[in-house]
LUMNU-321105 format. One record per residue: residue number from 0; chain; x, y, z of N, C-alpha, C in turn. Coordinates in pm, 1 decimal. Example, Ala and Ser with C-alpha at 12.3 -4.5 7.8 and 13.67 -1.06 7.14 Angstrom:
2
+-----+-------+----------+----------+----------+----------+----------+----------+----------+----------+----------+
|  nr | kette |      nc1 |      nc2 |      nc3 |     cac1 |     cac2 |     cac3 |      cc1 |      cc2 |      cc3 |
+-----+-------+----------+----------+----------+----------+----------+----------+----------+----------+----------+
|   0 |     A |   1319.0 |   -569.0 |    780.0 |   1230.0 |   -450.0 |    780.0 |   1320.0 |   -330.0 |    780.0 |
|   1 |     A |   1285.0 |   -225.0 |    708.0 |   1367.0 |   -106.0 |    714.0 |   1290.0 |      3.0 |    787.0 |
+-----+-------+----------+----------+----------+----------+----------+----------+----------+----------+----------+
This chain:
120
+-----+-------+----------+----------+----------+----------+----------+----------+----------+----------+----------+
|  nr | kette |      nc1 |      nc2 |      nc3 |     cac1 |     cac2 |     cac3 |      cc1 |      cc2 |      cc3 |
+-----+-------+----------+----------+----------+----------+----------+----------+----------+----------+----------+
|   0 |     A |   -966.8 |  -1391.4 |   -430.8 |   -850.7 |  -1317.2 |   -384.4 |   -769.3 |  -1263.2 |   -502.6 |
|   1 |     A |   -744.6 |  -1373.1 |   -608.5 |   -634.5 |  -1353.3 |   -714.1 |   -759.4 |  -1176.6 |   -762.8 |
|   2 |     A |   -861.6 |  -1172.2 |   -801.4 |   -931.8 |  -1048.0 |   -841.9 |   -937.4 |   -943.6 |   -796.3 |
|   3 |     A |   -908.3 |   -936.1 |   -649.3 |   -895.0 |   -809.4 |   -572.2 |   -741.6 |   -765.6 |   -569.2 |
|   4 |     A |   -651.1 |   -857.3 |   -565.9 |   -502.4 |   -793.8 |   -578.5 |   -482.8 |   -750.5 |   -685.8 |
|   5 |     A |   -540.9 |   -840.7 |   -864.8 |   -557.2 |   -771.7 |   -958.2 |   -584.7 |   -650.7 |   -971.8 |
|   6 |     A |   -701.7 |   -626.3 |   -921.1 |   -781.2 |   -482.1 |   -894.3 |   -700.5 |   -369.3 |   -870.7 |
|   7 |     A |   -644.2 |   -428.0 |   -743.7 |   -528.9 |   -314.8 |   -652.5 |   -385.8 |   -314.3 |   -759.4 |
|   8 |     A |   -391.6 |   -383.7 |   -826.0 |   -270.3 |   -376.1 |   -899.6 |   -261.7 |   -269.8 |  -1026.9 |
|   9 |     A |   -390.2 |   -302.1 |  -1090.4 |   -472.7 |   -243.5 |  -1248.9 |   -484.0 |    -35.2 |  -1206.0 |
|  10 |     A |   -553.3 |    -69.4 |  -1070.8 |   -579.8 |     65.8 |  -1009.3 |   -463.7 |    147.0 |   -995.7 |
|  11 |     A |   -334.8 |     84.1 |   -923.7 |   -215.8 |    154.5 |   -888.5 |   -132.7 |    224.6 |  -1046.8 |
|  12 |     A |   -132.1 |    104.0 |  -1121.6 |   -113.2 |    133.7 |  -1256.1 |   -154.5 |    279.7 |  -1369.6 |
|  13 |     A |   -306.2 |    269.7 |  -1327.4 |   -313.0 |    423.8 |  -1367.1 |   -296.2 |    542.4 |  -1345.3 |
|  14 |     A |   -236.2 |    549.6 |  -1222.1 |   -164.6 |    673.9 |  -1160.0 |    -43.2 |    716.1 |  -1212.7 |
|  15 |     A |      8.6 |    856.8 |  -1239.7 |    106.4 |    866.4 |  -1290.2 |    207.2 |    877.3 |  -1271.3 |
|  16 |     A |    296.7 |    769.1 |  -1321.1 |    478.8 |    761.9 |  -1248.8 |    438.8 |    648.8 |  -1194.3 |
|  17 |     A |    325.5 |    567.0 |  -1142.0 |    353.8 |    478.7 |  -1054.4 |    337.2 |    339.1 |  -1143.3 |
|  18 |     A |    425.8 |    235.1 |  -1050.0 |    497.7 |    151.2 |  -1146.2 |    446.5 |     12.2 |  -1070.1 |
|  19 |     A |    398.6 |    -84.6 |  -1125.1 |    374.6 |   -237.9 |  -1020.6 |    500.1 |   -337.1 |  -1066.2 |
|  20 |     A |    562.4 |   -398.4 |  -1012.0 |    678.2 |   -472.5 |  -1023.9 |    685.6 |   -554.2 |   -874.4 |
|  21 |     A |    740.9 |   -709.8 |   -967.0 |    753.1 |   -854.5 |   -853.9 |    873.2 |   -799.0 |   -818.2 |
|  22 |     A |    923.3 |   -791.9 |   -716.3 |   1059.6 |   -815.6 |   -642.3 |   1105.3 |   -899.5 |   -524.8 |
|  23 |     A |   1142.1 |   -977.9 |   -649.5 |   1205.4 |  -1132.8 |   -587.7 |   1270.7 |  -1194.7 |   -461.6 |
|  24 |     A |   1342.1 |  -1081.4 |   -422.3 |   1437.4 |  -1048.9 |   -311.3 |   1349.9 |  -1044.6 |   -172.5 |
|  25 |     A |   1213.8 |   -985.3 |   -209.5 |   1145.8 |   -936.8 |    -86.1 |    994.3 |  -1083.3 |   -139.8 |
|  26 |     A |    977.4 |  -1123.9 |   -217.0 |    866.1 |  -1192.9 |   -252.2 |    745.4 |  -1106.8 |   -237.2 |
|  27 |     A |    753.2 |  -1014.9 |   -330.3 |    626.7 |   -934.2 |   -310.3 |    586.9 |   -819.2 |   -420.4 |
|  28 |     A |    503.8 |   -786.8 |   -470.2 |    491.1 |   -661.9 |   -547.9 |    514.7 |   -558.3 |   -511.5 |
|  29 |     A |    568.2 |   -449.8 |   -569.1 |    652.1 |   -337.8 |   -522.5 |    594.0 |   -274.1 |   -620.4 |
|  30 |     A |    525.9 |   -170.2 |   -487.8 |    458.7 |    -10.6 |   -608.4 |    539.0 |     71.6 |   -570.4 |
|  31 |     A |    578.9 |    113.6 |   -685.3 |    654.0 |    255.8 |   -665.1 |    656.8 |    385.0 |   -749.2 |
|  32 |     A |    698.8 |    460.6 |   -714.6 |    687.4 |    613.0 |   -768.0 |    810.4 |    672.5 |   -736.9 |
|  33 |     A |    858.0 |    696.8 |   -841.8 |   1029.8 |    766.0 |   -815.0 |   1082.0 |    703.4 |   -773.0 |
|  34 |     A |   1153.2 |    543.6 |   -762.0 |   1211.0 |    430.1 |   -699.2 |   1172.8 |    450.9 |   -554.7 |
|  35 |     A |   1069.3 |    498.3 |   -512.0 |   1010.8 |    495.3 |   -316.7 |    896.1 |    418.1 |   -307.9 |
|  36 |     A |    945.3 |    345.6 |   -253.3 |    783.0 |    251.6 |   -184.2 |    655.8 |    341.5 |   -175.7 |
|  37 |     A |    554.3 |    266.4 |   -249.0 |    402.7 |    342.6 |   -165.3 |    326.8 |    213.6 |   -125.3 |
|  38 |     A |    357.0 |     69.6 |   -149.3 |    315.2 |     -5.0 |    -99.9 |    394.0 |   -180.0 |   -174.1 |
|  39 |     A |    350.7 |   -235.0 |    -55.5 |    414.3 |   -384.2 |    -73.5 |    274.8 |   -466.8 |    -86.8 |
|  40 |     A |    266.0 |   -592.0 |   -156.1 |    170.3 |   -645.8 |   -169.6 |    215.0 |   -807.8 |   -192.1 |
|  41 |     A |    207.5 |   -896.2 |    -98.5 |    220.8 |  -1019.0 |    -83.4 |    202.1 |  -1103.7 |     39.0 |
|  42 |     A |    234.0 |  -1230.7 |    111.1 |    213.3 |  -1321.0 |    207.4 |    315.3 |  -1269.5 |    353.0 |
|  43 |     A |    268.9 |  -1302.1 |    448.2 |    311.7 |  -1266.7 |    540.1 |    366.1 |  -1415.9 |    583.3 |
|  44 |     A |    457.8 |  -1410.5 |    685.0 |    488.8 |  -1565.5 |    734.2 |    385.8 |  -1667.3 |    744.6 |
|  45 |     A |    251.8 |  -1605.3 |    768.3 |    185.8 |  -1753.8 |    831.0 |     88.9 |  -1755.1 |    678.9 |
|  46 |     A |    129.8 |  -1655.7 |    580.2 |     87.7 |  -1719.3 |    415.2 |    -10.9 |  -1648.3 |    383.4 |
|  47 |     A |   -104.5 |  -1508.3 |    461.2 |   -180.4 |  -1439.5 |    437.5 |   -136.6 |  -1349.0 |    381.0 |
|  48 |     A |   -254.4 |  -1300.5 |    280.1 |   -219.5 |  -1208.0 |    176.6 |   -204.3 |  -1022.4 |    253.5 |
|  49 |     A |   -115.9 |   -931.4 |    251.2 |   -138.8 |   -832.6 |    312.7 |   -109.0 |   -777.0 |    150.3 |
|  50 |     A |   -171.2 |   -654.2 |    228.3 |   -145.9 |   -491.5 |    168.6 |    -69.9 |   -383.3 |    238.2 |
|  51 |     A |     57.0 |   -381.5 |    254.8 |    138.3 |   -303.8 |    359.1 |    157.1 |   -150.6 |    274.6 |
|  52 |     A |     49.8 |    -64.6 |    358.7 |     70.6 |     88.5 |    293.0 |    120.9 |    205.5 |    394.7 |
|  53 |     A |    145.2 |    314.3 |    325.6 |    206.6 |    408.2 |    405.8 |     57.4 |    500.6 |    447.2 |
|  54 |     A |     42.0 |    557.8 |    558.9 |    -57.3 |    668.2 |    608.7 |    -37.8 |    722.7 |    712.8 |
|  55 |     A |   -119.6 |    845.9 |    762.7 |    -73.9 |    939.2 |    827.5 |   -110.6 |    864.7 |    986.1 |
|  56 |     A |     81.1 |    868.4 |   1047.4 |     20.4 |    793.1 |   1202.0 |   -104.9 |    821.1 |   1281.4 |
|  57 |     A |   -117.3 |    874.7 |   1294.9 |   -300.6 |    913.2 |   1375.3 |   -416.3 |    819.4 |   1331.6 |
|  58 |     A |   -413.2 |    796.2 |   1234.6 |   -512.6 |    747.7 |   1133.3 |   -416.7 |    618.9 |   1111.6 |
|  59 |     A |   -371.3 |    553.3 |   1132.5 |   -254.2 |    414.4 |   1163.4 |   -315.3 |    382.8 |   1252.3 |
|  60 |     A |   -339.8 |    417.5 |   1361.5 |   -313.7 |    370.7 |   1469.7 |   -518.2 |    376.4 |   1532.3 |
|  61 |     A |   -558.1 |    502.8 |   1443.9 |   -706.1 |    401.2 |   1488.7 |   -761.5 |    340.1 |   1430.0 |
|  62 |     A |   -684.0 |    306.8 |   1251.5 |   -762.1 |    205.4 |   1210.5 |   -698.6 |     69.2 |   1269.2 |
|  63 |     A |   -637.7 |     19.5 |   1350.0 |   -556.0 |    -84.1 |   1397.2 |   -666.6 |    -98.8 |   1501.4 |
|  64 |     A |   -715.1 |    -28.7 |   1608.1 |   -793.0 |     22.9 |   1709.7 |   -957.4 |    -61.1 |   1686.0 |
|  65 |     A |   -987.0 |     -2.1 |   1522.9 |  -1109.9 |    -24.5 |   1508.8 |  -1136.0 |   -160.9 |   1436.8 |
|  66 |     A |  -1016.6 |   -160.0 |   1372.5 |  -1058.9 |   -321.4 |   1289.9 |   -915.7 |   -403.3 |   1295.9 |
|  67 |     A |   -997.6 |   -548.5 |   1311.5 |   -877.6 |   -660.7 |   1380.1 |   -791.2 |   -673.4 |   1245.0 |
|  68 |     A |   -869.0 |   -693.7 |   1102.9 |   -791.6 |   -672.7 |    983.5 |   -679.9 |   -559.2 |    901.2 |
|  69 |     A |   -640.7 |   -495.1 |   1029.3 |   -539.6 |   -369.8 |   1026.4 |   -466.8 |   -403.2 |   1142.8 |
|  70 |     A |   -322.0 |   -427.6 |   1108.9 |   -198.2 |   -419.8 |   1190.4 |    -92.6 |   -333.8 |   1155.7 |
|  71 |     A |     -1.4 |   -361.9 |   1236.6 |    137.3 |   -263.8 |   1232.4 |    217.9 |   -320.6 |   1081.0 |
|  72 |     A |    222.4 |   -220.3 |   1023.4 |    316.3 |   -244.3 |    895.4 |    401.1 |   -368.4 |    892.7 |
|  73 |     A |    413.3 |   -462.3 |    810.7 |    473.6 |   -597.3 |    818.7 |    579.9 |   -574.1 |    776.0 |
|  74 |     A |    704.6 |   -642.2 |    814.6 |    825.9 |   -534.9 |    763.2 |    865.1 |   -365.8 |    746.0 |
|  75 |     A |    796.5 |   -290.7 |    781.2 |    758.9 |   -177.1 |    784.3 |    776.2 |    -95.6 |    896.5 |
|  76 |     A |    795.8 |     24.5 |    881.4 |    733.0 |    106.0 |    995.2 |    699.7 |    104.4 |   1066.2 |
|  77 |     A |    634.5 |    101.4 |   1214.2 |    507.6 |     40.5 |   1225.6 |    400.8 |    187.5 |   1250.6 |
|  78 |     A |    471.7 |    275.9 |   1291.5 |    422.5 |    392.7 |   1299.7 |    367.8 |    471.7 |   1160.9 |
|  79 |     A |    421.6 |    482.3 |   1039.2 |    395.3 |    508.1 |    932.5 |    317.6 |    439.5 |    827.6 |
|  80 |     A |    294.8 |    301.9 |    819.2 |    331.0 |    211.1 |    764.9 |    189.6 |     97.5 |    857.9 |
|  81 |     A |     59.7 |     29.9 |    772.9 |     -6.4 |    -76.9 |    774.3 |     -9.3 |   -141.3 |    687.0 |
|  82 |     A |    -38.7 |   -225.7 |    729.7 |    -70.2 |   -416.8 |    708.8 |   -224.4 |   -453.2 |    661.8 |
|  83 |     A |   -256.7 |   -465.2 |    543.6 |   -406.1 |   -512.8 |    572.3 |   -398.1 |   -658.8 |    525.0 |
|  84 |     A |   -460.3 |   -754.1 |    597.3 |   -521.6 |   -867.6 |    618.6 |   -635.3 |   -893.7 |    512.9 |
|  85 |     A |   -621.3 |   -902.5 |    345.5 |   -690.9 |   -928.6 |    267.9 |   -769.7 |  -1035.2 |    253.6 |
|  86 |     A |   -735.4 |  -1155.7 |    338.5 |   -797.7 |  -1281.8 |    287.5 |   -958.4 |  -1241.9 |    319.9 |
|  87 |     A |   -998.2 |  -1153.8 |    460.5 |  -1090.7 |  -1161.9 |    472.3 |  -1173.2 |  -1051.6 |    547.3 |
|  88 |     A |  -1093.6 |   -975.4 |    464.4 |  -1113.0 |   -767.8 |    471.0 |  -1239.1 |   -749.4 |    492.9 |
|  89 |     A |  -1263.7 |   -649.1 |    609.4 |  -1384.0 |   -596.6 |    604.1 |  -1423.3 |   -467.6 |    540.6 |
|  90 |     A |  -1258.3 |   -484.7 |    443.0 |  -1313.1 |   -355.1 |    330.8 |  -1355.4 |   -397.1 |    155.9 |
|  91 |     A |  -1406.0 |   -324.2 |    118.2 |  -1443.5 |   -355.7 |    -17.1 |  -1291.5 |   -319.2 |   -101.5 |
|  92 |     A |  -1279.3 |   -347.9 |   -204.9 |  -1181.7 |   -329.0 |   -326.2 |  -1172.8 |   -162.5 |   -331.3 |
|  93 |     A |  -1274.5 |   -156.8 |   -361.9 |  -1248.0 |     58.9 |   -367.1 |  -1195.2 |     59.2 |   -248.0 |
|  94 |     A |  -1242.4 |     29.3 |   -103.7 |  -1182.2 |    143.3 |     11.8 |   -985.0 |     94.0 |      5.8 |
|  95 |     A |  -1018.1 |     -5.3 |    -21.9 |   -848.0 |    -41.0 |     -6.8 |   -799.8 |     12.7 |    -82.6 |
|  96 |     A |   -859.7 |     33.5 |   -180.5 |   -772.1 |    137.3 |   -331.8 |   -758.8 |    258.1 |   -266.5 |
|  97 |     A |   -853.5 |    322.2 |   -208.2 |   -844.2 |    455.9 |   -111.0 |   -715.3 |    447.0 |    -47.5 |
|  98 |     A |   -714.6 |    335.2 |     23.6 |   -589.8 |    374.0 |    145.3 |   -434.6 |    354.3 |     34.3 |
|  99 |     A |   -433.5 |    251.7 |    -51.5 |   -359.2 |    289.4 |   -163.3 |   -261.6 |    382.4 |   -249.7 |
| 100 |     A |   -467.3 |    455.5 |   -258.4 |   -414.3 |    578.5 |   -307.0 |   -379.3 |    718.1 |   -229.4 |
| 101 |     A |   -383.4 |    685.1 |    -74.5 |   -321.4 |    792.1 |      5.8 |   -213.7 |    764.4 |     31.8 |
| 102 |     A |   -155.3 |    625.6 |     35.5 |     -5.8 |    582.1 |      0.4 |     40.2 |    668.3 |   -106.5 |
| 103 |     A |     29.3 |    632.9 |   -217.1 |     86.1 |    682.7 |   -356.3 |     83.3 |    830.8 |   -303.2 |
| 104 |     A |    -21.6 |    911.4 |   -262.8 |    -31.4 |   1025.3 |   -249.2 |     80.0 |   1118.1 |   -174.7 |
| 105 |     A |    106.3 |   1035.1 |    -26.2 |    187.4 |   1055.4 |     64.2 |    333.1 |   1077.7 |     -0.9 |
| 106 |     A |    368.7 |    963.2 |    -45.3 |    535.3 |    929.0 |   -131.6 |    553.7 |   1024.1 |   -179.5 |
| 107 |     A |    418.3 |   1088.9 |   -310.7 |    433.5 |   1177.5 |   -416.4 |    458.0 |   1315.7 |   -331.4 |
| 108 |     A |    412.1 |   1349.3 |   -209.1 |    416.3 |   1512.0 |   -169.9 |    539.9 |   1497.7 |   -120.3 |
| 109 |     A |    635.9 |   1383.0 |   -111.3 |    772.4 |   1386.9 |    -13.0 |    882.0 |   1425.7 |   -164.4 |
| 110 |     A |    886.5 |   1402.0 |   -235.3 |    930.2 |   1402.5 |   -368.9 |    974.6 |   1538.4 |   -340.7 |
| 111 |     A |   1091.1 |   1560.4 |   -423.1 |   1127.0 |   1738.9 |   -478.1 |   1017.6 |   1809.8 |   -565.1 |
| 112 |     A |    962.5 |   1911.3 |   -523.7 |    845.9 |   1988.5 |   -591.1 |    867.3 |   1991.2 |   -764.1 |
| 113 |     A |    969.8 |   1953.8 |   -862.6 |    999.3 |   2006.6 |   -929.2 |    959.5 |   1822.5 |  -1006.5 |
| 114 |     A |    983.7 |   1761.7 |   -913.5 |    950.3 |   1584.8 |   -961.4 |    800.7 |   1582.5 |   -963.6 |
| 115 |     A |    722.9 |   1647.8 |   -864.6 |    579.5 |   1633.9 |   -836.1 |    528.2 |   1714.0 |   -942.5 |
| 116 |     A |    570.3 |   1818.2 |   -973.4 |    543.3 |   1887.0 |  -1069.3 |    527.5 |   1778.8 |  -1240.7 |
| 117 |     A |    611.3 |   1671.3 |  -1264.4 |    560.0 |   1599.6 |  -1359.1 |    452.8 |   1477.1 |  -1351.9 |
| 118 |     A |    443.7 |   1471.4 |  -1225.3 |    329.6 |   1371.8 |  -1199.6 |    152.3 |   1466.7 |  -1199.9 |
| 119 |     A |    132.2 |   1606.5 |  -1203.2 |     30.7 |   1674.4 |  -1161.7 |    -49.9 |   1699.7 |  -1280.5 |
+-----+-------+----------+----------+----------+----------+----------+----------+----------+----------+----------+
């Protein structure tokens, strides 16, 4: 487990502007880009590891549909905003970096064009 959050952590890191940081307050890693969430990464009440990312509702709501390891954003959204269930993902390390990186992606096109413009 500790190698795949690494992973997701190392990965988020090389994107540009985006930042990995513990925040204490929430008990969780906080990715961000321009001080805006693109994803939370820590334990849920009953101590499972999630990946809570932002994606386009349509695509929320049938990956929830198709796999039991996708829920409604934990603290989150629930419409904008999933939950993945890492302990025992039926995704590999890349696809989660995918959904990740359509988080990061999402945040970055909401930005003022003139901010996106230094991330491109």
């Amino acid at each position: 487990m500790k190698n795949k959050i690494q992973y997701l952590k190392d990965t988020a890191k090389t994107w540009p502007g985006a930042t990995v940081d513990y925040r204490e307050d929430w008990d969780c890693d906080y990715f961000g880009l321009e001080k805006k969430c693109f994803c939370m990464l820590g334990t849920n009440k009953a101590g499972d590891w999630v990946m809570t990312v932002k994606g386009d509702p349509e695509e929320n709501e049938l990956l929830r549909e198709q796999y039991s390891d996708v829920v409604p954003g934990y603290y989150a959204n629930k419409t904008h905003w999933n939950s993945f269930l890492l302990e025992n993902s039926s995704f590999t390390e890349e696809q989660l970096a995918s959904f990740l990186r359509k988080s990061y992606e999402l945040v970055l096109r909401k930005l003022p064009k003139k901010v996106q413009m230094k991330y491109e």
